[in-house]
N, C-alpha and C positions, 0 to 999 in steps of 0.2 A: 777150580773155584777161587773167586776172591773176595774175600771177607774184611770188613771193617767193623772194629771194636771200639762201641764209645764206654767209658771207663770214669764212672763217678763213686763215690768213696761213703757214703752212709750207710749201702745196700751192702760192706761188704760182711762179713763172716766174724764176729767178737769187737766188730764196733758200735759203740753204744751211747759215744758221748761228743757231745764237741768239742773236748778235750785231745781228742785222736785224729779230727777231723779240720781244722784249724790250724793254721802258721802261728807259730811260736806259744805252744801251748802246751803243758806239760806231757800230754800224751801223743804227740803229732807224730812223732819219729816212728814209734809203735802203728798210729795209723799207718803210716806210709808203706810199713813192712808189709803189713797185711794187705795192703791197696798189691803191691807188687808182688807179693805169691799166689792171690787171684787171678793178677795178669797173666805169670806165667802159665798158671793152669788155662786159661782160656788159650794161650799160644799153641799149649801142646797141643790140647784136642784139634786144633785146626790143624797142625801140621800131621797129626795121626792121621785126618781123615783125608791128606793129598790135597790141602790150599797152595795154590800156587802163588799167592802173594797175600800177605795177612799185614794191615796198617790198624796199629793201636792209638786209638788218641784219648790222651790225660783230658778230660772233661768236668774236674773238680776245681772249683775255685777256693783254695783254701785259703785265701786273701795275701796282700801284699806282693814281692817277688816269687812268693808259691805258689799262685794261681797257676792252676793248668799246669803245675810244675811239679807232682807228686810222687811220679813214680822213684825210685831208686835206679838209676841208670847201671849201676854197676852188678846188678842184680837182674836183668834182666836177661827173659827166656831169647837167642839168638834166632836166629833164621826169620823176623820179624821187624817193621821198621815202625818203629812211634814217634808220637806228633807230640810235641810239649811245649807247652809258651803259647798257642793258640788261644784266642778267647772261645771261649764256649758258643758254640755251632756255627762256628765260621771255618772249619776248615772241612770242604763239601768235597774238593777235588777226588777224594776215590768213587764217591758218589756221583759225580759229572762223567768219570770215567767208566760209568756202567758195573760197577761192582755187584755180586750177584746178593749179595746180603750183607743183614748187619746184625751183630750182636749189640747187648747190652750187660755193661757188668755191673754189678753194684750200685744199683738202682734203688730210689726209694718212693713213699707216696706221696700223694698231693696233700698238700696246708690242710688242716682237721682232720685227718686219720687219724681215728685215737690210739689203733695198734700200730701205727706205721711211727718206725722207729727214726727218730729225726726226722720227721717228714716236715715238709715245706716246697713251696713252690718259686725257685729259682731266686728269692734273696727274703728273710726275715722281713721285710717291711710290703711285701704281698701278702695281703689277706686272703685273697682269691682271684681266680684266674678261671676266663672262659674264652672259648672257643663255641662260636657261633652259639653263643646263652648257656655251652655246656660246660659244667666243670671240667675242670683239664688239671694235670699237673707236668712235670717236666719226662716222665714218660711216652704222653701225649705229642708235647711242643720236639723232641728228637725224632720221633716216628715221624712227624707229619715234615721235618726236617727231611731224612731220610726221603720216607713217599713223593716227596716235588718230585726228584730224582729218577723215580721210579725202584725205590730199591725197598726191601720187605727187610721188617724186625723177626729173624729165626727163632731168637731167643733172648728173654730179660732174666736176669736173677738178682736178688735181694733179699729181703724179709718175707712174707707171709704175704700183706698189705698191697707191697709192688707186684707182686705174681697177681692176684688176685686182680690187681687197677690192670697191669699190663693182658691180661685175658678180657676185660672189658671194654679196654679201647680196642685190640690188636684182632679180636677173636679168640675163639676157646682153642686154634687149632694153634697158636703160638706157643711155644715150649716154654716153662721156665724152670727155674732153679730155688727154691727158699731154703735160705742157709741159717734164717731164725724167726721165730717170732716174735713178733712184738707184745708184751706187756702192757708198758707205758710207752710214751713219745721215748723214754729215756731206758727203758729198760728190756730186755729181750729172755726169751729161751734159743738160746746159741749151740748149731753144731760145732765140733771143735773146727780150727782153722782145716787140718790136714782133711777131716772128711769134705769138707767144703769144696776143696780145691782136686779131690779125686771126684766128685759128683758134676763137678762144672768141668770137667778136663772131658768126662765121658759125655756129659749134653753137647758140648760142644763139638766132639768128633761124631756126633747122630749128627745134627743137623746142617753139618758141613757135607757129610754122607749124604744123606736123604733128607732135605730141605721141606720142613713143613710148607703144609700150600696154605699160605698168609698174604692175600696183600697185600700191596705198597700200602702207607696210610694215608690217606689224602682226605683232610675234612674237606666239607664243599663249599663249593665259591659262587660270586667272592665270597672271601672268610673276613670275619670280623674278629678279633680279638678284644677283650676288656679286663683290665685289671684295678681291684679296688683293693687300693693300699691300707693301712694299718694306722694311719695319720695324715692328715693333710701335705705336710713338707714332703712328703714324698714323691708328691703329682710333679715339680718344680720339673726333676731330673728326668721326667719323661716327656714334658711339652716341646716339642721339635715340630714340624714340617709334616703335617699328616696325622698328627694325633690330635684327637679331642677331648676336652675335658667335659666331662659328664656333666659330674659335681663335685665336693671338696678334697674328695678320696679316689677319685674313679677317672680313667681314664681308655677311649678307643678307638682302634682303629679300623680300617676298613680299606680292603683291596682286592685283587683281579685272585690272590689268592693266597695258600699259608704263608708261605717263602714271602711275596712280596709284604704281605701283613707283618711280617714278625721281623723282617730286616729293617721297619719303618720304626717298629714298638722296640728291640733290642738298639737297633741306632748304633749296629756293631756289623 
C-alpha cells in the first residue's frame, strides 16, 4: 500500500485557539508539537500495517514563512517522507502516481459550524463556499482534490463536527477519528493528547490493513465553484482569467471539472 497524509492543524487533539495555530503567536510552538506527535502517530499505524511508501504533506497555512511549514522536522516519525513549503493542494504528484489512498489528519469544519472548533473555510474572509450550490468546506475541496486522481479519503480525524461533515460528503463507510468536541468555535471537550495519538495510530493501521470501500470523491461536471466573501475587497484578489463576479461579495467559476474549477479559483 501507499498512503498520502494531508496534515492540517485545528482538527488536532488540545487545540483550541489561534493562538496555537498561527506564526508568531504565543502558543504556536505548543501548536506545532502537538501537529507533530499526530504525525507521528498517523506514520506508525501505516507502517504497522506494511505501507510501503507513506508521503506526509504539511497542509496548514500558519501565515508568513510558516505556511505549510509546521511540522518539527527533528521530531519526526522515520521511515516516511514529508512535503513542506508546498502551497496547499498543489503538491498531487503521489496522487498522479496512483497512490492507493489518502488520509486526513486534523481536520476541521466548514465556516458556521457552531460546534466545529476553529472552523472556517480556507481563509477568514470566506463566508461561504459551494460546490455545484452545495455547501462545502475544506474537507470537501481535498477529497474532491484527491478524487480527480482517482484516489479515496480512508480516513479523516478532528473534532466531533469534521467526522460528522466528512461522513456526509465522503459516505458513512469512511472511517474517522474525533479526538474532541466542540463546545464553542473556541472551545472543546478534549481527549488527552496521548490517548489521541494511540486511537489514530490503531485507525490508521485498520485502514491501511482493510481499506474501507469509499469512493474517490468527484462532484459532478462540469463543477462550478462560488464563494461569497465577508466583504467586498475581498472579491479584488480573486478576479483573474475565468472568474466571475456575481456581485459585491460573490464570485464563480465554472469548468470541465473540480481540479480544473478550483486551480482557476485557487490561482495556485
Amino acid at each position: 500500500m501507499r498512503v498520502m497524509i494531508w496534515v492540517d492543524a485545528e482538527g488536532i487533539s488540545g487545540i483550541t485557539s489561534w493562538e496555537q495555530v498561527l506564526a508568531g503567536r504565543s502558543r504556536y510552538e505548543e501548536g506545532r508539537r502537538l501537529i507533530t506527535q499526530e504525525v507521528n502517530a498517523a506514520v506508525r499505524g501505516a507502517k504497522l500495517a506494511g505501507a510501503k511508501e507513506i508521503v506526509v504533506v504539511d497542509c496548514h497555512g500558519a501565515g508568513g514563512e510558516n505556511s505549510f511549514r509546521n511540522f518539527l522536522p527533528e521530531m519526526l516519525e522515520p521511515d516516511a517522507e514529508y512535503v513542506i513549503g508546498a502551497a496547499w493542494t498543489t503538491y498531487t504528484v503521489p496522487l498522479e502516481q496512483g497512490f492507493d489512498g489518502a488520509i486526513f489528519l486534523g481536520f476541521h469544519a466548514k465556516a458556521g459550524t457552531p460546534d466545529g472548533v476553529l472552523s472556517h473555510t480556507v481563509s477568514e474572509s470566506w463566508l461561504n463556499f459551494f460546490v455545484n450550490g452545495e455547501p462545502a468546506g475544506e474537507i470537501a475541496i481535498c477529497a474532491a482534490v484527491c478524487g480527480h486522481f482517482g484516489v479515496p479519503v480512508w480516513l479523516v480525524t478532528g473534532d466531533e463536527a469534521a467526522c460528522r461533515e466528512a461522513k456526509a460528503v465522503l459516505g458513512k463507510e469512511v472511517k474517522t477519528v474525533s479526538v474532541k468536541k466542540g463546545l464553542t468555535r473556541f472551545s472543546a471537550r478534549c481527549i488527552p493528547p496521548q490517548e489521541a495519538w494511540r486511537r489514530i495510530e490503531m485507525a490508521v493501521t485498520e485502514v491501511v490493513q482493510h481499506p474501507p470501500k469509499v469512493l474517490p470523491y468527484r462532484p459532478s461536471e462540469p463543477t462550478t465553484l462560488r464563494v461569497e466573501f465577508t466583504a467586498p475587497e475581498h472579491v479584488r484578489n480573486y478576479l483573474r482569467d475565468g472568474v466571475r463576479q456575481v456581485n459585491d461579495r460573490t464570485v464563480e467559476v465554472t469548468a470541465e471539472n473540480f481540479h480544473a474549477a478550483w486551480r482557476i479559483l485557487w490561482g495556485r
